[in-house]
C-alpha positions in Angstrom: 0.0 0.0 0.0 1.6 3.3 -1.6 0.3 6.6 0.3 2.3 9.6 0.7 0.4 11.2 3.7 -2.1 10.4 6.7 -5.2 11.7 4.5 -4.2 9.1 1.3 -3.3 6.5 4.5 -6.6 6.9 5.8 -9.0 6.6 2.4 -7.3 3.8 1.4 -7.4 1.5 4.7 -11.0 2.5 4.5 -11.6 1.5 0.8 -9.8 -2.0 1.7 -12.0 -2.8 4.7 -15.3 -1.0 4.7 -17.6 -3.0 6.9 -15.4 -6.5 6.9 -13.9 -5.5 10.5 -13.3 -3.3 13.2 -11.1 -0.1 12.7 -11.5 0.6 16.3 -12.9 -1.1 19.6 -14.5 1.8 21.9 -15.4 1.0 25.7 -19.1 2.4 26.7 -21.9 1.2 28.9 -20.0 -1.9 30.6 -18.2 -3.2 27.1 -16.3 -2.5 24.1 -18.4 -2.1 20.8 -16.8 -1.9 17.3 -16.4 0.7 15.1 -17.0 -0.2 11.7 -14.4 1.6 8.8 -17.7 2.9 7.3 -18.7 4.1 10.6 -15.3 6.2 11.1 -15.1 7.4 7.7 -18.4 8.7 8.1 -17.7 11.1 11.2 -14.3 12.2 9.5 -16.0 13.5 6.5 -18.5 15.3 8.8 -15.7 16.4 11.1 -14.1 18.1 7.9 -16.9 19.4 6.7 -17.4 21.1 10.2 -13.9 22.6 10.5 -14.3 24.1 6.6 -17.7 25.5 7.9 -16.0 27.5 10.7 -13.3 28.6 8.5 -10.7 26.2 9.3 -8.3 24.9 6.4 -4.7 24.2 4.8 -2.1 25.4 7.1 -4.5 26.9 10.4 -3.5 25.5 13.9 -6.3 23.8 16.2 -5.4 22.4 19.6 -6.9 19.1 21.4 -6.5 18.6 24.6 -8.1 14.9 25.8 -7.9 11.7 26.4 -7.8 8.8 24.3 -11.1 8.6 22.4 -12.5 8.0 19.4 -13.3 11.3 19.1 -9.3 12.4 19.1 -8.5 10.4 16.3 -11.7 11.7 14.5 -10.2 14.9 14.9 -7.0 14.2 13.8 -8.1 12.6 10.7 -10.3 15.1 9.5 -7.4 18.0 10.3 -5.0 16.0 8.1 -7.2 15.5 5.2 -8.0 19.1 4.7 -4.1 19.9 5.5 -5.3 21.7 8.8 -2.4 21.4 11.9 -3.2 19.4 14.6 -2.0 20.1 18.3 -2.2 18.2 20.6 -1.5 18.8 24.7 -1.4 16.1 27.6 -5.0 16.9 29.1 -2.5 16.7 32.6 -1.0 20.0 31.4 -1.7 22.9 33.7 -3.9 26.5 32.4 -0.8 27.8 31.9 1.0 25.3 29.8 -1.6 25.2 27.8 -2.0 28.8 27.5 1.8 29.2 26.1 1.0 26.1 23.7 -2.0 27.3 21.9 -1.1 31.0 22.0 2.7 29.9 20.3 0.8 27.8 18.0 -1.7 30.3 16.5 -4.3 28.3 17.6 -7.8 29.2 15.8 -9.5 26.2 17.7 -9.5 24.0 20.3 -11.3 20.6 21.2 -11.6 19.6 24.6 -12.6 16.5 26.1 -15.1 17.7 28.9 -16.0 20.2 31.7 -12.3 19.8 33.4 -10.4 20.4 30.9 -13.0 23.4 29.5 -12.5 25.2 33.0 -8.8 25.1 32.7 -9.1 26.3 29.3 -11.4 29.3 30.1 -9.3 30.8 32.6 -6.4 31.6 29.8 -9.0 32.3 26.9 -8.3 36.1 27.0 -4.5 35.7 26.8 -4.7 32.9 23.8 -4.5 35.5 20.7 -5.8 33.7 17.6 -8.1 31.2 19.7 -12.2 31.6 18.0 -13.4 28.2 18.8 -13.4 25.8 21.5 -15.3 22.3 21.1 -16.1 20.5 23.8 -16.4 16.2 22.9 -18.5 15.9 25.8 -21.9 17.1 26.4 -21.1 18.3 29.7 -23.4 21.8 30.2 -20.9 24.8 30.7 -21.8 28.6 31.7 -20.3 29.5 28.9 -21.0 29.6 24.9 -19.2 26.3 23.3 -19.4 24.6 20.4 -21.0 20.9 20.9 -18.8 18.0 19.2 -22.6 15.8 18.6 -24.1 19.1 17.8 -21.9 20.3 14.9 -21.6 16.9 13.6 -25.3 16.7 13.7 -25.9 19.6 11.7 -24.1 18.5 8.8 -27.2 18.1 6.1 -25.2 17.2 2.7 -25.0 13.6 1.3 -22.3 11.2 2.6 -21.1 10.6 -1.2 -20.6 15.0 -1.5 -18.9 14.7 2.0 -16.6 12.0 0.7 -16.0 13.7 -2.4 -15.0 17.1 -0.6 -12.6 15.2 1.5 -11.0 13.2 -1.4 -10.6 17.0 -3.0 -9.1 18.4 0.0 -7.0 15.4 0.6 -5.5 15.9 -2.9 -4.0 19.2 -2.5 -1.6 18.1 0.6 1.5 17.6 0.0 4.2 15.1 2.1 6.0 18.3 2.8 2.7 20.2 4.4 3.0 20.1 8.0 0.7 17.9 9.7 1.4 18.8 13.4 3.3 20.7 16.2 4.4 18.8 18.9 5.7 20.3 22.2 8.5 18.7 23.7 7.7 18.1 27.6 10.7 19.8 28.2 12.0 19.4 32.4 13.6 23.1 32.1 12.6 26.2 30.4 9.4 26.7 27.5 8.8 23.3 25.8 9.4 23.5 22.1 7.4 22.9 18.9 8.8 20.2 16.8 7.1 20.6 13.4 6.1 17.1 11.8 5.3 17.1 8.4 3.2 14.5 7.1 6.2 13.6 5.0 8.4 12.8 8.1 5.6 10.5 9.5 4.7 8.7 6.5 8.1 7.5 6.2 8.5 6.5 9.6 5.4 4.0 9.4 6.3 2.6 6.3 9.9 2.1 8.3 8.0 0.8 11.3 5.5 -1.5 9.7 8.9 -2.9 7.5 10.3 -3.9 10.9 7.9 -5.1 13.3 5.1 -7.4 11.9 2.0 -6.5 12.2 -1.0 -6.9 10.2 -5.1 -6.7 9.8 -5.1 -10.0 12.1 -3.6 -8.2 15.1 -5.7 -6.2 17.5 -3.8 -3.4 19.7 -4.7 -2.1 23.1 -3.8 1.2 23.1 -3.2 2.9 26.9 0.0 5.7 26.5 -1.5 9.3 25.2 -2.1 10.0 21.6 -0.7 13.8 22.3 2.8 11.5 22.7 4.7 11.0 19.4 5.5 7.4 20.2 2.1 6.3 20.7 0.7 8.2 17.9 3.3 6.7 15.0 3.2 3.3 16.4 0.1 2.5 18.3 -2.0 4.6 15.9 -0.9 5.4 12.9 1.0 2.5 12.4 -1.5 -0.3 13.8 -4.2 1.8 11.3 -2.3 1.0 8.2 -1.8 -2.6 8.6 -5.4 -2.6 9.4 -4.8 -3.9 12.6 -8.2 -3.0 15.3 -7.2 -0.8 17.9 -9.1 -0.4 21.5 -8.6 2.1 23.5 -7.8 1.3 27.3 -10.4 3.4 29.6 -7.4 4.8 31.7 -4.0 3.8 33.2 -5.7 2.1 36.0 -7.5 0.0 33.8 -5.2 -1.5 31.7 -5.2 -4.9 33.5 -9.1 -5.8 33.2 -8.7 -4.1 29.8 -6.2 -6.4 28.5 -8.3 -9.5 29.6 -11.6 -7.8 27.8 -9.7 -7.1 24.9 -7.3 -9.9 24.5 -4.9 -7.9 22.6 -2.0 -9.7 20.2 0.5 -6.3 20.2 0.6 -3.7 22.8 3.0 -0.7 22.9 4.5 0.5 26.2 6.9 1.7 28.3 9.1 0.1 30.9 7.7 1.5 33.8 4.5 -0.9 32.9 6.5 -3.7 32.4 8.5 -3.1 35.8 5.0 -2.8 37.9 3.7 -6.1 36.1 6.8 -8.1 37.0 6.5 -6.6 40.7 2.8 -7.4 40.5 3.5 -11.0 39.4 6.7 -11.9 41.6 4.9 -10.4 44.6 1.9 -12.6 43.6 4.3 -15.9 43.9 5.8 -14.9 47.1 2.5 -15.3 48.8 2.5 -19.2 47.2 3.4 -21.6 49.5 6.7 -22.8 49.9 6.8 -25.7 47.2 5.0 -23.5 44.8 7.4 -21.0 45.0 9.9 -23.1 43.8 7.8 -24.5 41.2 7.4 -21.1 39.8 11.2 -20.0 40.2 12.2 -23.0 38.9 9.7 -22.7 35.7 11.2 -18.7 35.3 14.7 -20.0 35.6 14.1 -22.9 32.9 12.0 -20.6 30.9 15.0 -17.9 30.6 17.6 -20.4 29.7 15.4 -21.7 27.2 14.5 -18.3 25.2 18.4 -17.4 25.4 19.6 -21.3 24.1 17.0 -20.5 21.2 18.1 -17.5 20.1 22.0 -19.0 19.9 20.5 -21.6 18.3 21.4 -24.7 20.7 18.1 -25.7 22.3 18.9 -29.1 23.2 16.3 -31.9 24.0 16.2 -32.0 27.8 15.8 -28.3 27.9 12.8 -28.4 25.0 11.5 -30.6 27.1 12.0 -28.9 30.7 10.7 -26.0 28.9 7.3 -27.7 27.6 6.9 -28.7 31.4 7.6 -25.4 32.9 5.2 -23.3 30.6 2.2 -26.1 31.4 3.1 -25.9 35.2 3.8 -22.0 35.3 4.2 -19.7 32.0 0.9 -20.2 30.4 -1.1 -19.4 33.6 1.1 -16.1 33.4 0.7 -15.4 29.5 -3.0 -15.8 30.4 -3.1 -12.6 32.4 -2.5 -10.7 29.3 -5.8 -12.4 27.6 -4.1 -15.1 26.4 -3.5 -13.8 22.6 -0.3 -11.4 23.2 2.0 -12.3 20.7 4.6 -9.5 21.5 5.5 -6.0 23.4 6.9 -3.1 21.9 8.7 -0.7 24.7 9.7 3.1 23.7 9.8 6.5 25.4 12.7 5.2 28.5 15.3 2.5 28.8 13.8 -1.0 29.5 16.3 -2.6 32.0 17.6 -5.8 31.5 16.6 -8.0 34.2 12.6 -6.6 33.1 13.1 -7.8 29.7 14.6 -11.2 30.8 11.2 -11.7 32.8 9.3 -11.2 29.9 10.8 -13.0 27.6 10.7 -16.2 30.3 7.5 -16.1 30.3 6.9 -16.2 26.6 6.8 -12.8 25.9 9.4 -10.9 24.1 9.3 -7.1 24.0 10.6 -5.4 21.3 12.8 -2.5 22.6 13.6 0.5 20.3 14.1 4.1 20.8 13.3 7.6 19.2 12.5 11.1 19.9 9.8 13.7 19.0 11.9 15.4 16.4 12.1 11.9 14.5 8.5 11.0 14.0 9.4 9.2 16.7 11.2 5.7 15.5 14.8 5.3 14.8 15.5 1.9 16.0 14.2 -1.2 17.1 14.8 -4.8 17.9 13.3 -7.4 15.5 11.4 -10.4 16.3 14.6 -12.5 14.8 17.6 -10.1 15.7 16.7 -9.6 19.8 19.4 -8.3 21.7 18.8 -7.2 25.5 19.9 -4.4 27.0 20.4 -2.7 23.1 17.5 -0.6 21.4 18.3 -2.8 18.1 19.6 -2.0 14.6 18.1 1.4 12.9 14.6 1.6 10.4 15.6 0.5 7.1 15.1 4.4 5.9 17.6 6.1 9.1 21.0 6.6 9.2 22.9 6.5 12.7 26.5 7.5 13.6 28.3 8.4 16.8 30.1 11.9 16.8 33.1 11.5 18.9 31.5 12.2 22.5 29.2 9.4 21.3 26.6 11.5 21.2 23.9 9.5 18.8 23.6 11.4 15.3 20.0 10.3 12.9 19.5 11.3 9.7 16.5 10.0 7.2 13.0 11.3 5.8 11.4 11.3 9.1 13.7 13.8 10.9 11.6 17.3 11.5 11.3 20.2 9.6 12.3 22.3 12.7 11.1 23.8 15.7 8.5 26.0 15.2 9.3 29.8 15.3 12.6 29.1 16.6 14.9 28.9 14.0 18.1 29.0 16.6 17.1 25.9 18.2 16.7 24.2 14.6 19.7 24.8 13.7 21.4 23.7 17.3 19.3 20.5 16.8 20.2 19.7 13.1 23.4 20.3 11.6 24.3 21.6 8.0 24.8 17.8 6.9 21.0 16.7 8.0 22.1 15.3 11.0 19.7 15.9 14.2 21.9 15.5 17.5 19.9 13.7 19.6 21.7 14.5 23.1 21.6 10.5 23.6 25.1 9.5 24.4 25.3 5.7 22.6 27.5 2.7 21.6 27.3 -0.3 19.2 27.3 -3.4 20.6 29.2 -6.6 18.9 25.9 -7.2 17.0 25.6 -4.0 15.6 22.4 -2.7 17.7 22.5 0.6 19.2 22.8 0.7 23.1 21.5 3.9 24.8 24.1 5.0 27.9 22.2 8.1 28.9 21.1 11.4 28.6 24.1 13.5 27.3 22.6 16.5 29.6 22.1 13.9 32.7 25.4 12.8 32.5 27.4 13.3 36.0 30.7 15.2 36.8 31.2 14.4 40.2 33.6 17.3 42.2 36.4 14.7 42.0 35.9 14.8 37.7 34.3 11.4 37.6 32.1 10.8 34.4 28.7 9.2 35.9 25.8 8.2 33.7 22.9 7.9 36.5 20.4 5.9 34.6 21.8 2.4 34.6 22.6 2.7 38.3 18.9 3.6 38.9 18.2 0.7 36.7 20.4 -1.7 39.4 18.6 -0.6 42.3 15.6 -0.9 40.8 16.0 -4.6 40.9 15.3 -4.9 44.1 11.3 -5.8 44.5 11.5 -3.3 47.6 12.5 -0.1 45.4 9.6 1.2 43.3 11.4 4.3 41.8 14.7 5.7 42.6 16.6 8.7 41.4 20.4 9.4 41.3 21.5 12.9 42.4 25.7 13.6 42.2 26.2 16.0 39.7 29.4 18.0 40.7 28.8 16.2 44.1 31.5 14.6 46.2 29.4 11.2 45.8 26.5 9.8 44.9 22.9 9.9 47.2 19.8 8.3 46.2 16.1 9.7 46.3 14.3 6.7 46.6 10.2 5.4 46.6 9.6 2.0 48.0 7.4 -1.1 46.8 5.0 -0.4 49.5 3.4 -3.6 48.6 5.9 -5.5 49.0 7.5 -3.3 52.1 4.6 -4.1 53.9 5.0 -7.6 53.7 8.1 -7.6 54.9 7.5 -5.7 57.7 4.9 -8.0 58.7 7.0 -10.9 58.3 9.4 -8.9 60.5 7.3 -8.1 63.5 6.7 -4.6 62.2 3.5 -3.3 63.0 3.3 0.0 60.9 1.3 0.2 57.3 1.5 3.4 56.7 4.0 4.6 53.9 4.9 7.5 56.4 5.4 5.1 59.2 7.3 2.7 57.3 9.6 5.3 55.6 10.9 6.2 58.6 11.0 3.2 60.8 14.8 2.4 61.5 14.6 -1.2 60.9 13.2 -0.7 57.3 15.9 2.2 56.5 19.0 -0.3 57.3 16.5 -2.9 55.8 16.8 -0.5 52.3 20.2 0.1 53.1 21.4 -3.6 52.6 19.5 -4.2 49.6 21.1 -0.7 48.0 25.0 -2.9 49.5 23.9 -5.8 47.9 23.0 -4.5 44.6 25.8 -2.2 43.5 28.2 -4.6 44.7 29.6 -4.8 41.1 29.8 -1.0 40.7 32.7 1.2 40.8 33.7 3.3 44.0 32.6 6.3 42.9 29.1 4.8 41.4 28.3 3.8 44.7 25.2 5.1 46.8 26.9 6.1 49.5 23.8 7.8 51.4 20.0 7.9 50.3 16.1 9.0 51.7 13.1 7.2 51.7 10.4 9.2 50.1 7.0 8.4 51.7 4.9 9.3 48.0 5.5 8.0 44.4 6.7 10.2 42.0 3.6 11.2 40.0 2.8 12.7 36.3 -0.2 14.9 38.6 2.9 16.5 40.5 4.7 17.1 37.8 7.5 14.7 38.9 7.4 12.2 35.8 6.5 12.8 31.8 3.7 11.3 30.0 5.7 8.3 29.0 6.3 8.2 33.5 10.1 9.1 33.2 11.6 10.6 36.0 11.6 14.7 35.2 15.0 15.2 37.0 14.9 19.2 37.3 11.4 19.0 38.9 12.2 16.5 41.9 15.3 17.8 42.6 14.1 21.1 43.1 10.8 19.9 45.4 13.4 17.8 47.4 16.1 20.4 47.3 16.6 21.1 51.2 16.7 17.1 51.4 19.0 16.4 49.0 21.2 19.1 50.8 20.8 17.0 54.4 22.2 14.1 52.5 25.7 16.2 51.9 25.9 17.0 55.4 28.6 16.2 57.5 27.3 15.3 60.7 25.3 12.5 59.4 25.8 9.2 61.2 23.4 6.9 58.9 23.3 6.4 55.3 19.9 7.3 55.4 18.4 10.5 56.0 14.7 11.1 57.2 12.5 13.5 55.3 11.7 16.2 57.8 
């Protein structure tokens, strides 16, 4: 299938599939329904029809700030086929942020996805220059005048067929090099930025994506990370839609568990912080077994591990086939069945997926294919593939990109999908791609034996400690991370004597052992400070950077009674750690663990 950009994409998945299958599987009233290509087609062409109406056409900006919902991607589609701009914001984003996105953005419009996100809006109108319209996808009554989503899409009187027509006409005069959207980078410091997407730069990068990970009009996706993120929107959207593949949308976050089980995907995307709370989830789940069936399980993991790794080398011998067969009757497939029993594989984006996670997974039976991108690439630049998996590497680069180390080994991408710029700031373009095409990604990288790209860190988070030692944080947060006590944990050292350690526990699993330890306290406050469970924390931080060099060493940490959250700012929309933010909330503790008069590792939030 030949297209050039999303409007072409989108006619002809439709002409192929009409009313043979789902496009999309929507939860309402209890259950997921289908929606038919027919159906969807029909509400784009409306949706169209009711931007041209208000004025809205090539080149004009209009915002959306919601959740996933059918009514997003409605949205989207319609804006691309009549060479509109869509915007998109993280509906966690504050009046402000959004304020500074929409205004930068020459916004003319605005869809929102109900009443809270319309009261945040309302309070900035005045100061958004360009903004006429806002739509509200709800039909939540507000004070003031908005424009109904079912209402306008009501009103539209003419014939499908002239509807269709229209759009085919406006779809027509795009062009791959017309911009299709302006992303802003969740940037941890300073104004986030507008990376300008052309429909060009995506295009390519599905047709890349779809040539390296299989998927096709068989698959169904369960789709749970925001569409406002890049990653989510190439691979669990766009890229899912043109294969064909039906796509349900997760009702939240919370959800994702009982929505995998209703859905019974075959592909999900993600991000490691899922697969890290599953593995807790599940490993916590066989501790409470009895004592033989704890073995059993171990026993099954362990086999199950050596298994995957003898069959990709290529020397699965008999007895282990067989050990294998045995452990996935006894253990594996019970496990496999949590994720409703069709998964066929994961792909992980938008942070590092730590080794050990990824061993789990592909014990059990399920192999996660790890890549890595950014926002000013469309997103994809590499990936692992289904028969060239390497853990702890993001995989060889898309068939399209080009990928070189400069000599700090910062990671260098050039192809098609690299962005046209950042928009209105022609200073920061020209930082972020050099005369030669190359975007610098501010990734610091290395090639492993195999040729596959492993990520060492942010350039800009890399450590200098005040005795000149280099220090990349992220795979020492990575190693205490292992332990099933520690939740979250966050390096701090930069031009530092040595390193400390912000860290959240499993309180799941803290609990536990505090009752098995005659520990009467639940609460997260209690248990954070109580002295047994600090020199408790303490030995598992010993015992796990064992293997690390003197000066990577934890030397002194605090137990922080709350996980970091995206609500308080303290993690992205993809749940990384936003460095900059906690380490400026936690600033007079981070300080008390540089003090000299301490006479614990730990120190005790005040």
């Amino acid at each position: 299938m030949e297209f050039r950009t999303i409007g072409e994409l989108f006619l002809q998945v439709v002409g192929r599939f009409g009313n043979r299958k789902p496009a999309f599987l929507i939860k309402g009233r209890g259950r997921y329904r289908p929606i038919l290509y027919t159906e969807l087609a029909d509400m784009v062409f409306r949706c169209a029809a009711v931007f041209r109406r208000l004025g809205i056409g090539p080149r004009t900006s209009v915002g959306i700030v919601s959740e996933n919902r059918l009514e997003w991607v409605v949205t989207d589609l319609a804006l691309a086929g009549i060479g509109a701009v869509n915007v998109p914001a993280f509906p966690t984003l504050t009046a402000e942020q959004l304020e500074y996105i929409f205004d930068h953005s020459e916004a003319v419009a605005v869809c929102v996805s109900n009443r809270f996100q319309w009261i945040k809006l309302r309070s900035v109108l005045h100061r958004i220059g360009r903004l006429q319209h806002i739509i509200l996808f709800n039909d939540d009554p507000v004070e003031e005048p908005v424009l109904y989503w079912n209402e306008l899409l009501s009103s539209v009187r003419e014939a499908p067929e002239q509807l269709r027509r229209e759009y085919e006409e406006a779809v027509s005069a795009v062009r791959p090099e017309h911009l299709l959207t302006i992303i802003y980078t969740s940037g941890t410091t300073g104004l986030p930025k507008g990376v300008m997407l052309t429909h060009g730069n995506v295009v390519a990068n599905i047709q890349a994506a779809l040539r390296a990970v299989p998927i096709d009009d068989s698959d169904v996706l369960l789709s749970y990370l925001p569409l406002s993120h890049s990653y989510e929107r190439t691979t669990g959207y766009y890229s899912a839609f043109a294969a064909g593949a039906t796509i349900a949308f997760a009702e939240s976050i919370e959800t994702v568990a009982q929505n995998i089980m209703e859905v019974g995907p075959t592909v999900m995307t993600s991000v490691p912080r899922l697969f890290e709370r599953v593995r807790a989830r599940i490993m916590s789940a066989i501790a409470q077994q009895p004592l033989p069936r704890q073995r059993i399980a171990h026993w099954a993991l362990s086999v199950g591990q050596r298994a995957w790794i003898a069959q990709q080398q290529g020397r699965l011998h008999p007895m282990l086939r067989l050990q294998w067969k045995v452990a996935d009757r006894l253990v594996l497939h019970a496990i496999r069945q949590r994720f409703g029993g069709r998964l066929r594989f994961f792909v992980s984006g938008g942070a590092a997926l730590p080794t050990d996670v990824g061993e789990f997974f592909f014990a059990i039976g399920l192999p996660i294919l790890e890549g890595y991108g950014l926002t000013e690439a469309a997103p994809v630049l590499t990936v692992n593939r289904l028969n060239d998996l390497e853990l702890g590497t993001v995989g060889k680069p898309l068939d399209n990109v080009e990928i070189r180390l400069a000599e700090d080994g910062e990671i260098l991408a050039r192809g098609p999908n690299i962005m046209l710029g950042y928009w209105k700031d022609p200073d920061a373009t020209e930082e972020a791609i050099d005369a030669e095409g190359w975007l610098h990604t501010g990734d610091i990288g290395a090639w492993s034996p195999r040729g596959n790209l492993v990520i060492t860190d942010r350039k800009k988070h890399i450590f200098v400690s005040s005795g000149g030692k280099n220090i990349a944080p992220q795979p020492i947060e990575q190693r205490l991370c292992q332990s099933p006590y520690i939740d979250q944990c966050l390096l701090i050292g930069d031009r530092r004597p040595y390193c400390s350690a912000l860290i959240v526990p499993d309180f799941e699993a803290l609990r536990t052992w505090a009752e098995q330890h005659g520990i009467p306290e639940k609460d997260p406050e209690a248990l954070t400070r109580h002295p047994a469970v600090l020199e408790f924390i303490w030995q598992e931080i010993e015992r796990l950077q064992h293997p690390l060099a003197r000066y990577e060493r934890v030397r002194r940490f605090a137990l922080l009674p709350k996980p970091f959250t995206i609500e308080d700012g303290e993690l992205t929309p993809t749940l990384k750690i936003r460095r900059a933010a906690v380490e400026h909330k936690h600033a007079a503790l981070i300080e008390a663990l540089y003090s000299p008069n301490l006479s614990t590792p730990w120190v005790v939030p005040g």
